[in-house]
Short mmCIF file of the C-alpha atoms (twelve columns), coordinates in Angstrom:
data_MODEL
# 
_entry.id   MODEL 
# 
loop_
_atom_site.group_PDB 
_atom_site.id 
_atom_site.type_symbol 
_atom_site.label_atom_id 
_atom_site.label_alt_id 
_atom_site.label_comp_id 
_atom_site.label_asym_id 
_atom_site.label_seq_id 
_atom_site.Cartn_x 
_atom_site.Cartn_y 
_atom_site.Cartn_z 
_atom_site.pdbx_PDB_model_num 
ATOM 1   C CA . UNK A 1   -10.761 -39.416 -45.198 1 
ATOM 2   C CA . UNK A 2   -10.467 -35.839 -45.233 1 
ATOM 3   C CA . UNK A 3   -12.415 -33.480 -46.729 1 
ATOM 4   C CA . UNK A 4   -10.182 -32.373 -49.094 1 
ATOM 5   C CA . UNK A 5   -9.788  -35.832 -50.312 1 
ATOM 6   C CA . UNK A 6   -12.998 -36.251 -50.924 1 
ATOM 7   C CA . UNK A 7   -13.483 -32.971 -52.628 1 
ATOM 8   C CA . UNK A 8   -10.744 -34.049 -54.875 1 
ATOM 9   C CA . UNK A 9   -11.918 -37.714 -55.552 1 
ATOM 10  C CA . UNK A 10  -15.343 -36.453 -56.182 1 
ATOM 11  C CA . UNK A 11  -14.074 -33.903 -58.432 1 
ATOM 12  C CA . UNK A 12  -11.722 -36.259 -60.499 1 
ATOM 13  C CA . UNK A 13  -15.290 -38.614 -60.928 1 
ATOM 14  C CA . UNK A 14  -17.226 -36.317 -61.831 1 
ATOM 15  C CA . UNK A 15  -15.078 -34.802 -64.859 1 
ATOM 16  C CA . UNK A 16  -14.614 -38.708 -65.651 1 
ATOM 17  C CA . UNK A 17  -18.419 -39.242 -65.768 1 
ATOM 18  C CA . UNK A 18  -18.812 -35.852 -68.131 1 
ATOM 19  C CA . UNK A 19  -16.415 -37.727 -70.570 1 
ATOM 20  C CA . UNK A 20  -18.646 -40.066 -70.558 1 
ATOM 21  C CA . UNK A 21  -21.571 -37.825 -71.572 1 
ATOM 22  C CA . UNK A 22  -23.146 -38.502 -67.819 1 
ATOM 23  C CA . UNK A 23  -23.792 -36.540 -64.895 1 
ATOM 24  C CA . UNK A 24  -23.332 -36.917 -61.211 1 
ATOM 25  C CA . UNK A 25  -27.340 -36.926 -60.627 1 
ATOM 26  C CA . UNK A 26  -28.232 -39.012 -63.932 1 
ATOM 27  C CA . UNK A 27  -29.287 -35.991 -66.199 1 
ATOM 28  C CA . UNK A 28  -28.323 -35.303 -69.427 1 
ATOM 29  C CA . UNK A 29  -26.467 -31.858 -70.160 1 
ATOM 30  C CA . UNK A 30  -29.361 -30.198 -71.111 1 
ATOM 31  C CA . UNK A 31  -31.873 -31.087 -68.734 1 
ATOM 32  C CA . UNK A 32  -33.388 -29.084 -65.376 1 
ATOM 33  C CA . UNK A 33  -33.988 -31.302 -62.012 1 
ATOM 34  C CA . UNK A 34  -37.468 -31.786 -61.086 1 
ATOM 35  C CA . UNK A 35  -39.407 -28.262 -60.799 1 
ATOM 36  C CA . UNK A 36  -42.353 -27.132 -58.269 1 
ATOM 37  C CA . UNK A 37  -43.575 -24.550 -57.602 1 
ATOM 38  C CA . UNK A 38  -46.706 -23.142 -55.283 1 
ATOM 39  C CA . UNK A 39  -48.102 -19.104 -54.541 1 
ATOM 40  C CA . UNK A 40  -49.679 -17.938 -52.055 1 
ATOM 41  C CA . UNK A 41  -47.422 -19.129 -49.456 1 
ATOM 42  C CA . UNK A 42  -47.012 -16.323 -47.422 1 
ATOM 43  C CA . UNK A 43  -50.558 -14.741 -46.049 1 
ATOM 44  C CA . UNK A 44  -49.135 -11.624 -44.333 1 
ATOM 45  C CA . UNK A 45  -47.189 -10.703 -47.934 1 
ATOM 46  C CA . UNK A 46  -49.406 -9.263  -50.647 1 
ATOM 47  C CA . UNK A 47  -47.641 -11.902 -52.991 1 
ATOM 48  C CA . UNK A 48  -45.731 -14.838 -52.567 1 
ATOM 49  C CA . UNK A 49  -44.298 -17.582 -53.989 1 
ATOM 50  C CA . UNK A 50  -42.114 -21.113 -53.107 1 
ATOM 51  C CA . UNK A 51  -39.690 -22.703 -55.509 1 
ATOM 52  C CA . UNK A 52  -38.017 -26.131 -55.930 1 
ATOM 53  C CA . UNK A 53  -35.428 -26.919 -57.959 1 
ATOM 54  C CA . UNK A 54  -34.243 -30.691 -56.886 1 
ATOM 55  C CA . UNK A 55  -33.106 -29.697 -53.467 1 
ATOM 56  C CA . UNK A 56  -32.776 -26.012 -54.271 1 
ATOM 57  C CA . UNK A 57  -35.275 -24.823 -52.187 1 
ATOM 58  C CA . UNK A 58  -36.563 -20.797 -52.104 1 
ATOM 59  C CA . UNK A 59  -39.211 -18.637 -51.102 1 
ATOM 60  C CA . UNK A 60  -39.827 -14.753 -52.638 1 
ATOM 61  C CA . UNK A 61  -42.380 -12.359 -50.733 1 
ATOM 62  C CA . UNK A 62  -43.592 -9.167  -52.140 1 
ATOM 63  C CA . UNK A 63  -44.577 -5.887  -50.069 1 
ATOM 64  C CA . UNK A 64  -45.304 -2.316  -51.406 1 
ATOM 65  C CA . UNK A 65  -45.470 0.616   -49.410 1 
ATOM 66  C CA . UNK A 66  -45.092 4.455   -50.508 1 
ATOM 67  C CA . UNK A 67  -42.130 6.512   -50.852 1 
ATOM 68  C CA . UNK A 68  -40.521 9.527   -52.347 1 
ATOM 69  C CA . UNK A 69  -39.141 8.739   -55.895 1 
ATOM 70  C CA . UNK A 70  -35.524 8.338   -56.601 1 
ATOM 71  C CA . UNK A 71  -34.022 11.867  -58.255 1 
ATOM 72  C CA . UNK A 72  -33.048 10.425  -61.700 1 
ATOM 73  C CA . UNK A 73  -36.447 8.900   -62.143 1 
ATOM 74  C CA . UNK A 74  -39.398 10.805  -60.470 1 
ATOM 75  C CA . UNK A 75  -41.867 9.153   -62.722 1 
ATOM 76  C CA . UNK A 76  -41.176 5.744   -61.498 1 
ATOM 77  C CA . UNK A 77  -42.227 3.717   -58.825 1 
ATOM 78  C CA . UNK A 78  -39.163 1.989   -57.099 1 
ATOM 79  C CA . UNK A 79  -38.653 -1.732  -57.212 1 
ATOM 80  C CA . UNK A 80  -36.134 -3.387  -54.653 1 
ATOM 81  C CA . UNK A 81  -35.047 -6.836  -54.428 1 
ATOM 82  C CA . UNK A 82  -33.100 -8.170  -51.402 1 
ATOM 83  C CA . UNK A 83  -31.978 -11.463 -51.038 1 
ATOM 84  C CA . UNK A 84  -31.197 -13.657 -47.227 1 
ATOM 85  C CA . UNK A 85  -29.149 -16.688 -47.259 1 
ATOM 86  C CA . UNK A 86  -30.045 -18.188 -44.572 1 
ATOM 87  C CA . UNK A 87  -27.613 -19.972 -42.234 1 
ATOM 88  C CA . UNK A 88  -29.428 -22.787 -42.017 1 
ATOM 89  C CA . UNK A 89  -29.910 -23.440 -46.189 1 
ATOM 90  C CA . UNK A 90  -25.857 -24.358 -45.964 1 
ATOM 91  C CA . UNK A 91  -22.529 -24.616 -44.119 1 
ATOM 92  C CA . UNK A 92  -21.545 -22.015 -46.896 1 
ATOM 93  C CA . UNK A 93  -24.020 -19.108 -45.477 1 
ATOM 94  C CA . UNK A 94  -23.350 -17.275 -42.297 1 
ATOM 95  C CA . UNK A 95  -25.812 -15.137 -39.824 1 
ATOM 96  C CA . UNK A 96  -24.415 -11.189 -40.118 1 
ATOM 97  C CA . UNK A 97  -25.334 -8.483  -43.082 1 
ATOM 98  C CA . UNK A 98  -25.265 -9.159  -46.895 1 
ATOM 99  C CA . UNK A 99  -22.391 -10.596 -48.303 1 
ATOM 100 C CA . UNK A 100 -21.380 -10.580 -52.066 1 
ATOM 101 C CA . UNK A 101 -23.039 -13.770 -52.828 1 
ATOM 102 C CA . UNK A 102 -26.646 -12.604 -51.491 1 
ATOM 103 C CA . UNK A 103 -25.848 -8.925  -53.207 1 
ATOM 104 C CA . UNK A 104 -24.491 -10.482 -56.227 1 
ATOM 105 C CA . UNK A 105 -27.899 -12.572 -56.078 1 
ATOM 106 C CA . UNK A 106 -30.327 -9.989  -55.565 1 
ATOM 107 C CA . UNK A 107 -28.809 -7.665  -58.573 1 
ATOM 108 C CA . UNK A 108 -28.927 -10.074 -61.112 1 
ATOM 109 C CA . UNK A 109 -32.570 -10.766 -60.359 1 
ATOM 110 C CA . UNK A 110 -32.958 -7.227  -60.065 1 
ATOM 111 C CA . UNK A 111 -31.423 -6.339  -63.460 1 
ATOM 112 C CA . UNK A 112 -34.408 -8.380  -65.099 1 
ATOM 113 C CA . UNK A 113 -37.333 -7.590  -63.033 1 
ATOM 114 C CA . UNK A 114 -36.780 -3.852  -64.025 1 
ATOM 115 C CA . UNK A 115 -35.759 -4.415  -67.355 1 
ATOM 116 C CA . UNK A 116 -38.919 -6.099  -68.178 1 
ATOM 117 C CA . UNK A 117 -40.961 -6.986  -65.466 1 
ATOM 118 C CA . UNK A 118 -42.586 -4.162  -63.803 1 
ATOM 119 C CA . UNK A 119 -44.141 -1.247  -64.811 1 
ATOM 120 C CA . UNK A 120 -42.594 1.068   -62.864 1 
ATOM 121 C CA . UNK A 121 -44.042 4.116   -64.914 1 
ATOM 122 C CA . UNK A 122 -47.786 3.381   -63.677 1 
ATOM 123 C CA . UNK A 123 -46.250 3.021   -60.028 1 
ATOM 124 C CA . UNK A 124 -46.075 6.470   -60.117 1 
ATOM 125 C CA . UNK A 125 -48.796 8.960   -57.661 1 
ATOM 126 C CA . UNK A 126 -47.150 12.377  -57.094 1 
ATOM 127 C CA . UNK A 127 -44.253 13.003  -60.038 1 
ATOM 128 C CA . UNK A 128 -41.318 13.786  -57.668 1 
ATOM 129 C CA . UNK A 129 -43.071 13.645  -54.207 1 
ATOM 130 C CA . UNK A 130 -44.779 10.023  -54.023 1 
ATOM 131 C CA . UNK A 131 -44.520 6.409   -55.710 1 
ATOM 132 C CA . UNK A 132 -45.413 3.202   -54.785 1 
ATOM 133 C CA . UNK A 133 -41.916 0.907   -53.823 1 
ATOM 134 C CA . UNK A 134 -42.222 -2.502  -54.422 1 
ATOM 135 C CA . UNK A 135 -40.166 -4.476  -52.181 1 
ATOM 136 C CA . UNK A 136 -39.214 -8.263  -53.349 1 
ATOM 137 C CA . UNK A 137 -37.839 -10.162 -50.476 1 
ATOM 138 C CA . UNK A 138 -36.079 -13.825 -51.343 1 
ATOM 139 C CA . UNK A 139 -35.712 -16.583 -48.530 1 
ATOM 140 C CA . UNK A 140 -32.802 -19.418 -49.823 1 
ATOM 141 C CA . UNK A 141 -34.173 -22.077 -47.178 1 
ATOM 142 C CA . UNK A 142 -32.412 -25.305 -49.117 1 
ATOM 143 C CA . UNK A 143 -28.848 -24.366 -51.476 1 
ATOM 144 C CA . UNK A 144 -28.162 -27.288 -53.829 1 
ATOM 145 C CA . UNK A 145 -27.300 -25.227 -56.225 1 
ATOM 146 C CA . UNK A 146 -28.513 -22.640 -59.034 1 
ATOM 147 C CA . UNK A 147 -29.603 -20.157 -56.800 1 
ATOM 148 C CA . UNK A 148 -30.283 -17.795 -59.477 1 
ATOM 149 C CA . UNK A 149 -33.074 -19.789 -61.247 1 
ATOM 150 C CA . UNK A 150 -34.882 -20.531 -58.243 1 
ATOM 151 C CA . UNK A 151 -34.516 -17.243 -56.495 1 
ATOM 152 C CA . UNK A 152 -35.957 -15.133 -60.145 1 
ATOM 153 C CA . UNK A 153 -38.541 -17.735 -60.818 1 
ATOM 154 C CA . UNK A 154 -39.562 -17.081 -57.286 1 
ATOM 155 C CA . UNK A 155 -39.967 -13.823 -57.347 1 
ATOM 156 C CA . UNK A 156 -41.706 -13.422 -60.945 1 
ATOM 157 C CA . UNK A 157 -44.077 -15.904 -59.201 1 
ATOM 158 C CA . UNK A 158 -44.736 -13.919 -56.243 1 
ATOM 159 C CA . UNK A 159 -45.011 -10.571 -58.362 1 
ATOM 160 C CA . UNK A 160 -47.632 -12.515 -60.686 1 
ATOM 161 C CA . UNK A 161 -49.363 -13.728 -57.211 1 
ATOM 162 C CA . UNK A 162 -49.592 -10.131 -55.673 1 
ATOM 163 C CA . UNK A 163 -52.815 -8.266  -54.924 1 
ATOM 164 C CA . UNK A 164 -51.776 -4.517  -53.607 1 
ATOM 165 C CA . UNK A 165 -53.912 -1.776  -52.085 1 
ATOM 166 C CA . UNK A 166 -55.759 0.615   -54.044 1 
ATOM 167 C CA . UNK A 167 -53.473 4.055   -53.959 1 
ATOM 168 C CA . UNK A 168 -55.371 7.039   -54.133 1 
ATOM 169 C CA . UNK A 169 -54.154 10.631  -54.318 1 
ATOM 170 C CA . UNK A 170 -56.674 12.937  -52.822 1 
ATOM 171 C CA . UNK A 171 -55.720 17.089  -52.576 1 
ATOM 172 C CA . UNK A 172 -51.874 16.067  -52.686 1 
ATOM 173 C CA . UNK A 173 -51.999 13.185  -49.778 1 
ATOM 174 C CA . UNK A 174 -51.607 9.500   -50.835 1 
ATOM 175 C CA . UNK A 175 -54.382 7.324   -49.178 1 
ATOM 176 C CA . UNK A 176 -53.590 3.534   -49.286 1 
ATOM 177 C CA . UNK A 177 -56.900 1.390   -49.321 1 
ATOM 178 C CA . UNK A 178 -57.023 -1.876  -48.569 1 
ATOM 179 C CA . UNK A 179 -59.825 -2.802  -49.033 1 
ATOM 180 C CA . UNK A 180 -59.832 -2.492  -52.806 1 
ATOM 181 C CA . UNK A 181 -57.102 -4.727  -54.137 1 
ATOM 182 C CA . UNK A 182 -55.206 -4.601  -57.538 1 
ATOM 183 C CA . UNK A 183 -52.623 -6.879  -59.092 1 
ATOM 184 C CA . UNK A 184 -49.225 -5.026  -59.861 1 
ATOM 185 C CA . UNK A 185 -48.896 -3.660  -63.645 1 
ATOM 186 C CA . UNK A 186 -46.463 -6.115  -64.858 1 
ATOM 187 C CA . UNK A 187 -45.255 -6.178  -68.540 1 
ATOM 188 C CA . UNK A 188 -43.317 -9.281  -69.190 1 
ATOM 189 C CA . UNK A 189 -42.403 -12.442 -66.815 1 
ATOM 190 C CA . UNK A 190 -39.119 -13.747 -67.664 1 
ATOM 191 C CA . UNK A 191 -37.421 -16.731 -67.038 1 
ATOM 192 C CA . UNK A 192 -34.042 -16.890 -65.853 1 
ATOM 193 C CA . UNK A 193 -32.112 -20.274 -67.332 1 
ATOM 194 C CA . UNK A 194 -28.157 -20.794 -65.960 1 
ATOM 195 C CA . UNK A 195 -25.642 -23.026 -67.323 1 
ATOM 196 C CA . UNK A 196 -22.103 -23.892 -65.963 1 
ATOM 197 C CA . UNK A 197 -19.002 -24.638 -68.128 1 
ATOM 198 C CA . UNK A 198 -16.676 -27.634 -66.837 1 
ATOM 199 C CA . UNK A 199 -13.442 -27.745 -69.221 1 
ATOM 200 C CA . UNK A 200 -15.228 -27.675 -72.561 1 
ATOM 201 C CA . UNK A 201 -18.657 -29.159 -71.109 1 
ATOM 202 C CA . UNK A 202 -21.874 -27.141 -70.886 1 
ATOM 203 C CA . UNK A 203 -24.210 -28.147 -68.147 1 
ATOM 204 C CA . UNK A 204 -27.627 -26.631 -67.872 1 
ATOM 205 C CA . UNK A 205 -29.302 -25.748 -64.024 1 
ATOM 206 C CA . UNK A 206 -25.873 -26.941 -62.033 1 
ATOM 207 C CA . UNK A 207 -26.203 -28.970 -59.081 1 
ATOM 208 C CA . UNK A 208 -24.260 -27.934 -56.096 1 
ATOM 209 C CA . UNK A 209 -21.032 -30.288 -56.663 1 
ATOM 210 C CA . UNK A 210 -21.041 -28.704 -59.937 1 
ATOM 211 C CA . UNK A 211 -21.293 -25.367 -58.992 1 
ATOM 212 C CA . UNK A 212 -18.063 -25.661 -57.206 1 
ATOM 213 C CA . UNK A 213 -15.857 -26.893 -59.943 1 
ATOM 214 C CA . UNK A 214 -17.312 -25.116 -62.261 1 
ATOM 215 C CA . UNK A 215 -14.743 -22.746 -64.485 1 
ATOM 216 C CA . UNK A 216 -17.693 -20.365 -65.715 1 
ATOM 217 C CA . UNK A 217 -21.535 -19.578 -65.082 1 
ATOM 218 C CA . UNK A 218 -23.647 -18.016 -67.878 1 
ATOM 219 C CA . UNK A 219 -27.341 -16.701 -66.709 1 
ATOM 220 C CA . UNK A 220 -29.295 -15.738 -69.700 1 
ATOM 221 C CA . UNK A 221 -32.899 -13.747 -68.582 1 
ATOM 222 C CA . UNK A 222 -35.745 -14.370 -71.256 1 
ATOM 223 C CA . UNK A 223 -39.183 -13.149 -72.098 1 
ATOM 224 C CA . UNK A 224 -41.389 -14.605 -74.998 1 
ATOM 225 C CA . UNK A 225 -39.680 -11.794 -76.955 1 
ATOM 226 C CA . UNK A 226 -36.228 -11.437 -76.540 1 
ATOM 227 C CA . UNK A 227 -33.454 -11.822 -73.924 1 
ATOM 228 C CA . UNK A 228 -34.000 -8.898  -70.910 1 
ATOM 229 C CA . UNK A 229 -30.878 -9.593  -69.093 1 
ATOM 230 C CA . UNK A 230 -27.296 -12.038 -69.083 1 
ATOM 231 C CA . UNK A 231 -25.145 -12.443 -66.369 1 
ATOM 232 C CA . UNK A 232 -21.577 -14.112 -66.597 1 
ATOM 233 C CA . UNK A 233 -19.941 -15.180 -63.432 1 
ATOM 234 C CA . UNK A 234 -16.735 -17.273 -62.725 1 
ATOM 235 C CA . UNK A 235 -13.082 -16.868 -63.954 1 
ATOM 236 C CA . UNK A 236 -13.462 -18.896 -67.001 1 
ATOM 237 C CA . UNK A 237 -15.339 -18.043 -70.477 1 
ATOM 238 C CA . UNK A 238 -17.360 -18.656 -72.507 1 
ATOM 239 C CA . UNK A 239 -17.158 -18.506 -76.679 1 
ATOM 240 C CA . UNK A 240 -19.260 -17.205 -79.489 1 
ATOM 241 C CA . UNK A 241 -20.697 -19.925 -80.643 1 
ATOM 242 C CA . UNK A 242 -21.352 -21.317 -76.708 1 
ATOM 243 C CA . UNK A 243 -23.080 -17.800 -75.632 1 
ATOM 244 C CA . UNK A 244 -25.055 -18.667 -79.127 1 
ATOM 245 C CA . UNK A 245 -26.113 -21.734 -78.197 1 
ATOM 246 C CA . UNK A 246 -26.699 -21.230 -74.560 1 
ATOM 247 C CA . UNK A 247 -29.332 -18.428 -75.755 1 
ATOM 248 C CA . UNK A 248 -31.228 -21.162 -78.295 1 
ATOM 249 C CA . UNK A 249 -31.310 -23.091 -75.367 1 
ATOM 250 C CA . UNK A 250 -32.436 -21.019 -72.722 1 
ATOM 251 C CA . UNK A 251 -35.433 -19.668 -75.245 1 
ATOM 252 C CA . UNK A 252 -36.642 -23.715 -75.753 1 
ATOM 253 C CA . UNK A 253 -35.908 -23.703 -71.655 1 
ATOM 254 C CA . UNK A 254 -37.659 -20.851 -70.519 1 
ATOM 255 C CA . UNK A 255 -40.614 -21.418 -72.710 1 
ATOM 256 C CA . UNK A 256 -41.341 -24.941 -71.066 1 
ATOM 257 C CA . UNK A 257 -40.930 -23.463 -67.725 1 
ATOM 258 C CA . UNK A 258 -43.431 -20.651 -68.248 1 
ATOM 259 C CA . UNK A 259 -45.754 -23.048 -69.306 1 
ATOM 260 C CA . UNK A 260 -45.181 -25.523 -66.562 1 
ATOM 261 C CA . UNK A 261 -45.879 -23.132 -63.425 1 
ATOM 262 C CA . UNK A 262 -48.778 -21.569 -65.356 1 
ATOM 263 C CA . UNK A 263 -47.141 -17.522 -66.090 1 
ATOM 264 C CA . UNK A 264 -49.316 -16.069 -67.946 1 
ATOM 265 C CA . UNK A 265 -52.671 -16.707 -65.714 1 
ATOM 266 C CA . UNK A 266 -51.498 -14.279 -63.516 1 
ATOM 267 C CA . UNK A 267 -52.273 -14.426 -59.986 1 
ATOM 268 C CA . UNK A 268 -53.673 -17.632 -59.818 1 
ATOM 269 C CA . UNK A 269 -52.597 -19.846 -56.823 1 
ATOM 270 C CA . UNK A 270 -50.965 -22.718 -58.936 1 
ATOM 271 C CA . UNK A 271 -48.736 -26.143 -58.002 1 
ATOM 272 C CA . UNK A 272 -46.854 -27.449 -60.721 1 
ATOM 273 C CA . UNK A 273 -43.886 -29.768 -60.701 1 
ATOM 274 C CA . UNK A 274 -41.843 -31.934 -63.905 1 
# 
């Protein structure tokens, strides 16, 4: 049997299984494979973090080092995310530079670290000559889909986890000290919750096999106050009411996540898994 075949036998099953209010792994539409997570992975990174989501499997890194600010904000530290797909986490990924699914990746994850994760402001040493960069680096070592809600809650993890140097400014020259360690001024810690749409069917943390005949993907970024980012990918849409729902359910979502890996006792190496 070919591949194609398959593709197309699988797909025709699995649209035939959401009829009958079922997925292809067992869960119901709302409902996240397991999750575990662990920090502290990493010992040369000054933060780190590994995520599991069913096979997903990721790993985020954190480094700072200092550098001249950007022009448009010389009172802010810099914060840069980069994400690798690895060859070996799928058939899909290929060795060479970025593509648009790894840039694609590591701006959406972006876009809500900076909108309410760090604070960039008290990153600052020298207005306009010298800030401290902090450099989030993302490792997709398994792809089994949802990429984006293992990648983010990786990298919020390994922020959380991080213990920089001490940065002093003495007579105009930045001294880095290490050893006196700090954690990194962080404001909130959002969770990032995705959900595919399949014909008129709303599936929450897509699987792989969904991912690929999926018509739409909505990414919704939330603190415990309010949503910091939402990302909409795919040719397909989404309606009013869906987006509406989506964001009730990502808020229920992203509140039972935060409390599973332990946010909010920040910097503590922590396993969780449910």
């Amino acid at each position: 049997m070919s591949s194609e075949v398959f593709s197309s036998i699988l797909k025709r099953r699995m649209k035939e299984l959401l009829k009958e209010g079922k997925r292809i792994d067992g869960r119901d539409f709302l409902s996240y494979r397991e999750i575990s997570v662990k920090q502290g992975v990493i010992e040369r990174a000054e933060g780190s973090a590994e995520v599991k989501i069913g096979e997903t499997w990721v790993i985020a890194g954190v480094k700072t080092g200092v550098e001249k600010p950007f022009p448009d904000t010389p009172d802010e530290g810099i914060l840069a995310v980069h994400a690798d797909l690895l060859p070996l986490a799928s058939e899909m990924f290929e060795p060479g530079p970025p593509d648009e699914r790894s840039i694609e990746l590591a701006r959406v994850i972006d876009r809500g670290l900076r909108e309410s994760c760090v604070e960039l402001p008290q990153l600052c040493l020298i207005p306009g000559k010298r800030v401290v960069a902090v450099y989030v680096d993302i490792s997709v070592l398994n792809h089994d889909g949802n990429l984006i809600d293992a990648s983010a809650l990786a990298s919020v993890l390994a922020l959380a986890d991080a213990r920089i140097p001490r940065y002093e400014v003495t007579d105009g020259e930045v001294e880095r000290n290490e050893e006196e360690k700090e954690p990194l001024p962080l404001k909130e810690l959002p969770i990032w919750v995705t959900f595919a749409k399949i014909d008129e069917y709303i599936l929450l943390d897509p699987c792989l096999h969904e991912e690929r005949i999926m018509d739409a993907r909505l990414t919704i970024a939330c603190t415990s106050r309010g949503i910091c980012a939402l990302q909409k990918g795919g040719p397909g849409f989404f309606t009013s009411d869906e987006i509406k729902r989506c964001i009730r359910t990502a808020f229920e979502k992203s509140k039972e996540i935060r409390e599973l890996v332990g946010l909010g006792r920040r910097g503590e190496g922590h396993e969780g898994g449910g």
